[in-house]
Structure formats: structure tokens, C-alpha cells
C-alpha positions as CSV (number, residue, x, y, z in Angstrom):
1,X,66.9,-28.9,-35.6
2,X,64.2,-30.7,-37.7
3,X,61.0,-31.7,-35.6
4,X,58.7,-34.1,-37.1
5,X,55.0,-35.1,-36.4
6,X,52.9,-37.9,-37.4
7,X,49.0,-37.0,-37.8
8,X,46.5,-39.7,-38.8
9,X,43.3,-40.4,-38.6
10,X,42.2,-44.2,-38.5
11,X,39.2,-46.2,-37.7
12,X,39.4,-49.2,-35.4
13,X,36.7,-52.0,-35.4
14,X,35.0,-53.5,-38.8
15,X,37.2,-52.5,-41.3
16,X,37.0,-54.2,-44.9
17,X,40.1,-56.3,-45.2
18,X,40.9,-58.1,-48.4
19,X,36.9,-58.6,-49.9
20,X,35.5,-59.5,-46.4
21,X,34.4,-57.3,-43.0
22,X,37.0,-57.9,-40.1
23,X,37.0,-56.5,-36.6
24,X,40.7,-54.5,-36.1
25,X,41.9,-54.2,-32.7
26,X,43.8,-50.9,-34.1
27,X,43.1,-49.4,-37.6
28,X,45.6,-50.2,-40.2
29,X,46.5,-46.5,-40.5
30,X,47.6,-46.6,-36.9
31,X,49.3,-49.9,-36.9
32,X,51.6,-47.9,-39.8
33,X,51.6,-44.8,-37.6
34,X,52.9,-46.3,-34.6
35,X,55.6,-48.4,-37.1
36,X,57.0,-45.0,-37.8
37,X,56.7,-43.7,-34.7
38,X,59.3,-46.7,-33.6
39,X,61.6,-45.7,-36.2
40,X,61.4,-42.2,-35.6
41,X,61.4,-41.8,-31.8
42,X,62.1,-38.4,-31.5
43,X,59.0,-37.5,-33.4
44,X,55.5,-36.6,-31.9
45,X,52.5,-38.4,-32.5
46,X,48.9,-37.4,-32.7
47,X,46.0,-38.7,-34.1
48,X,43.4,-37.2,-35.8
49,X,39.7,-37.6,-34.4
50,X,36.6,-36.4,-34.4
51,X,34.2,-35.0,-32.0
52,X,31.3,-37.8,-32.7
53,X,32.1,-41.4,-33.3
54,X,31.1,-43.1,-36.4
55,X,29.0,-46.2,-36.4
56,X,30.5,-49.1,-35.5
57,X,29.5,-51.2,-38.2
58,X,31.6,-50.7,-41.5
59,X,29.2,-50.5,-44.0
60,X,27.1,-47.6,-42.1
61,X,30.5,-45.8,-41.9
62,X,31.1,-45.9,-45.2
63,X,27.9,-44.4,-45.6
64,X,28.6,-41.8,-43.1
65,X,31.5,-40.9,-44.9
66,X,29.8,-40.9,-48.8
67,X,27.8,-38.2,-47.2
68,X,30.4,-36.2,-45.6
69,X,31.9,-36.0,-48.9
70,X,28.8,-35.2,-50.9
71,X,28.7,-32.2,-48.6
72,X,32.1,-31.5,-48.5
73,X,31.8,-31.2,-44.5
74,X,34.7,-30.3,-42.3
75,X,33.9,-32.5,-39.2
76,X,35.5,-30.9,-36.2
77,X,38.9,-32.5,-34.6
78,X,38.8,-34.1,-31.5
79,X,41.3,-32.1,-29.2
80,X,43.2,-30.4,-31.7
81,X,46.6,-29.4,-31.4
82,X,47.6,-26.1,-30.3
83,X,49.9,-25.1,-33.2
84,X,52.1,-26.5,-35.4
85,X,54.8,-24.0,-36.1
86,X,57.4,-25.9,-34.2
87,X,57.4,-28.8,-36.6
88,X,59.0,-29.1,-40.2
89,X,58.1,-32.3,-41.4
90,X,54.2,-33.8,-40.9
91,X,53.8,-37.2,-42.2
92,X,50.2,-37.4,-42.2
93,X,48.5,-40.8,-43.0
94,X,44.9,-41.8,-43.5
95,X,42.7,-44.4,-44.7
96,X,41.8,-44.0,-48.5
97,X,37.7,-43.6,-48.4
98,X,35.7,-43.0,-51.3
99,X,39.0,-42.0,-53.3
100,X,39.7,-39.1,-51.2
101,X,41.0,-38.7,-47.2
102,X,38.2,-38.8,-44.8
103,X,36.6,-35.2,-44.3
104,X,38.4,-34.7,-41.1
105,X,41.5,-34.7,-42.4
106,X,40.4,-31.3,-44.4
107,X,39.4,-30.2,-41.1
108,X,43.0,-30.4,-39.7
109,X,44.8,-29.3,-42.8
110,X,42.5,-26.3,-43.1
111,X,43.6,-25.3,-39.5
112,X,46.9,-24.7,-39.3
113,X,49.6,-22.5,-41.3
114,X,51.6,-25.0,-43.6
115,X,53.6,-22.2,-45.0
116,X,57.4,-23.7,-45.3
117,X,56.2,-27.4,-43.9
118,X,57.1,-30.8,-45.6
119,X,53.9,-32.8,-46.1
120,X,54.5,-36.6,-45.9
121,X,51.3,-38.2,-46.9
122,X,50.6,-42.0,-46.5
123,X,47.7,-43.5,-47.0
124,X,46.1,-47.6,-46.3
125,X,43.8,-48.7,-49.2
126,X,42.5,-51.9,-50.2
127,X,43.2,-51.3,-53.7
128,X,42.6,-47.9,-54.3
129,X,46.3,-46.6,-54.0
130,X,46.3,-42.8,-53.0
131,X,43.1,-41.7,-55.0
132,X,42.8,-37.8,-55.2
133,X,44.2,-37.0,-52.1
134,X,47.6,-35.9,-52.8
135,X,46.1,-33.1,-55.3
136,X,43.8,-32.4,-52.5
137,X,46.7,-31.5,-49.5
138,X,48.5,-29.6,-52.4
139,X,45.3,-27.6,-53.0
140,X,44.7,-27.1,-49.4
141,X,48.5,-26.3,-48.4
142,X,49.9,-24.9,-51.3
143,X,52.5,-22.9,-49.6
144,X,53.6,-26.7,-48.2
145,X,55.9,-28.8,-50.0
146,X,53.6,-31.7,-50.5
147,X,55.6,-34.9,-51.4
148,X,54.4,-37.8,-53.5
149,X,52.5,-39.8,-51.1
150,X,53.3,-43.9,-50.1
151,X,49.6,-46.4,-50.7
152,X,50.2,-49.1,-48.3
153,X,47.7,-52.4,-48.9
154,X,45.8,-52.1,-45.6
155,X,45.6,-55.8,-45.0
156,X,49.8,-55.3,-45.5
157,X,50.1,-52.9,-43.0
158,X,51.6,-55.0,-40.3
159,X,54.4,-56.4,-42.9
160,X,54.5,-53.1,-44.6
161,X,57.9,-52.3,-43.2
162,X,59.5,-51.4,-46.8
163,X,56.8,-48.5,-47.1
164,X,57.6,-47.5,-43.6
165,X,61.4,-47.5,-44.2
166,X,60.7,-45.1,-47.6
167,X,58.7,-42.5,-45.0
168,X,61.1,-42.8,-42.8
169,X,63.7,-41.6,-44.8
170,X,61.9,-39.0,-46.6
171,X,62.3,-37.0,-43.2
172,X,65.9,-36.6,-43.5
């Protein structure tokens, strides 16, 4: 029998939403997380986190997270998850900063043993689509089968029930 999990990583708080700074009660990641989650109930759930919070305001994160990048760090996850050999499918989404996944997201796909697995990547973006980050999970689980990833408007991500539909159906 399939099993499926849903790993993301998303940032609650200011968040940039359509050209201005807006406080999110939940990250749009997570708002399209837990939509899947409702259409897939059978799946697991687990989001991806850090061990150190970022700084609350948005433009400091983003700053935060240039300089992870620049130094290619691997920021350690938050409560990681034992294993992952008893799932076949991960639909992993992420927010889409500077192009790329945030670093932690390397962190948990650099942890566990892919070999077999169906990658279902998703990523919220205001405008920047998927950037490099589906070459990235092929290049870090390349005995995966990565497939091509869904962009989903952040500021959509409430109404984005097509996208969610798309994932959805990927898993079957």
C-alpha cells in the first residue's frame, strides 16, 4: 500500500504578499500543506523547522536567508523525523527564497535515503515560479524520482485549489 507524507517548511508572520509586507497568521506554504492534507487524509504531515527562529521581521529574514545561501549552510531540523522508509510518495513544499528552497530544506533532503521515493515538490512564490529548486532535489536525491514541481502564487494560496487538486493526483 502507498503511504504518503507531506514535508514543508513555511514561515508565519511578515511575509511579502503581492509588492507590500503583511503579517500571516500561517505561512502560505502551510495554508497549501494543510489543503492537501484535507484531500489526502490518510497521509502524514510534518513540517520542516529549524532549531533557531528567524527574525520576525521579513526583510531581516530575507537577509538571514541571502546568507545561508552564500554559505551554502545546512541549518539543523527542528525534531526530525525518525526515518522515512515507510513512505513512497513525499510531496514536499517550500517557499521560493532567493530562487532556491530555504537551506533547511537541504538539511532534510540530505538526511534521509530517497532511493525508490516519488518527490512531489511544490513551492509558494510571489513571482518567481519554482526557481532552481527542482534541479536542486534531483541533484540531492538522484536515486528519487523527482517530478516536475507545481509554483503556486503565494498570495493565491488560499484559492489555489486547482494546484492542490494537480498534487493531489500526482500521488496516485
Amino acid at each position: 500500500m502507498k503511504k504518503t507524507l507531506i514535508a514543508y517548511y513555511s514561515r508565519r508572520g511578515e511575509n511579502y504578499v503581492n509588492g507590500s509586507i503583511r503579517e500571516l497568521k500561517l505561512g502560505n506554504t502551510e495554508v497549501v500543506a494543510q489543503k492537501i492534507k484535507d484531500l489526502l487524509p490518510e497521509a502524514d504531515i510534518f513540517q520542516i523547522d529549524t532549531t533557531y527562529e528567524y527574525s520576525k521581521s521579513y526583510m531581516t529574514c530575507i537577509e538571514e536567508a541571502k546568507k545561508e545561501l552564500r554559505e551554502q549552510a545546512r541549518p539543523e531540523v527542528k525534531n526530525p523525523l525518525d526515518s522515512i522508509d515507510q513512505y513512497d510518495t513525499i510531496i514536499l513544499g517550500y517557499p521560493n527564497w532567493w530562487g532556491t528552497m530555504p537551506m533547511v530544506c537541504y538539511t532534510f533532503l540530505e538526511s534521509y535515503d530517497f532511493t525508490g521515493k516519488t518527490i512531489i515538490p511544490f513551492c509558494t512564490n510571489e513571482g518567481s515560479g519554482m526557481g532552481s529548486s527542482e534541479r536542486f532535489i534531483k541533484k540531492l536525491c538522484p536515486t528519487a524520482t523527482v517530478l516536475n514541481g507545481t509554483p503556486i502564487h503565494g498570495a493565491e494560496a488560499a484559492n489555489a485549489d486547482h494546484e492542490v487538486q494537480s498534487i493531489v493526483n500526482l500521488t496516485k
